[in-house]
C-alpha positions, 0 to 999 in steps of 0.5 A, spaced: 676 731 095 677 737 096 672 744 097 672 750 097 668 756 096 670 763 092 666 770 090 665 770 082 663 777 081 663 777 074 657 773 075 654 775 081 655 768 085 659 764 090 660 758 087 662 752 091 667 747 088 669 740 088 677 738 086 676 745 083 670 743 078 663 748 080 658 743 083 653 749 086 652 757 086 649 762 090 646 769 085 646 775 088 645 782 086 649 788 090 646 794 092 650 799 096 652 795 102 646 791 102 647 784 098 641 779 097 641 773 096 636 770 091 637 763 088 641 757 091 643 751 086 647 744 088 648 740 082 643 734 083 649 729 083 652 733 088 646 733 093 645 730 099 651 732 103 651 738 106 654 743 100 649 747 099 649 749 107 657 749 107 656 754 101 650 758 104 654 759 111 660 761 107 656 767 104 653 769 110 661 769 113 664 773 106 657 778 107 659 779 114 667 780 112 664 785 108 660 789 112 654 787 107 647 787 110 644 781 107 636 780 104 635 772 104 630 772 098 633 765 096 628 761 101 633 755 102 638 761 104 632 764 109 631 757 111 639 757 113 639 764 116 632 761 121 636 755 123 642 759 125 639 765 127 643 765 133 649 766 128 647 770 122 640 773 123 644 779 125 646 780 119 638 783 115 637 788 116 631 790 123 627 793 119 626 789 113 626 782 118 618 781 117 618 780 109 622 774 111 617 772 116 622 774 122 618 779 127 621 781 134 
């Protein structure tokens, strides 16, 4: 099986795919250099399997690319964000980590 994610602008999501078929998305709004990440969903037949964390960290991996700050409205993408912080918490913004439960 293969799987791949892609941006699709026109609808204000990544999607990831499997063979080519939709199988999940993460919705965004883009304002300036800022992206916020509101809702993460994987197709309850898909689920299980660690797509929506490959999904999400493609996001992150694009957002960064991109040089877009990144504001994790989606809780499972925030709980991504945590668990790898190492990673990506670089990417929200320092003076808007505290909405997200981040304090330094």
């Amino acid at each position: 099986m293969t799987t791949a994610v892609r941006d699709d602008p026109a609808r204000h999501r990544y999607e990831i795919t499997e063979d080519g078929t939709v199988v999940g998305f993460v919705s965004y709004r883009i304002d300036g250099e800022v992206i916020d990440l509101v809702h993460t969903e994987i197709d309850p037949d898909h689920g299980g399997r660690g797509l929506a964390g490959q999904l999400v960290a493609a996001t992150l991996d694009d957002a960064r690319r991109r040089g877009l700050s990144v504001l994790p409205h989606c809780p499972f993408v925030a709980r991504y964000i945590d668990d790898h912080a190492a990673d990506y918490l670089d990417l929200v913004p320092a003076g808007r980590r505290a909405e997200f439960g981040w304090v330094d």
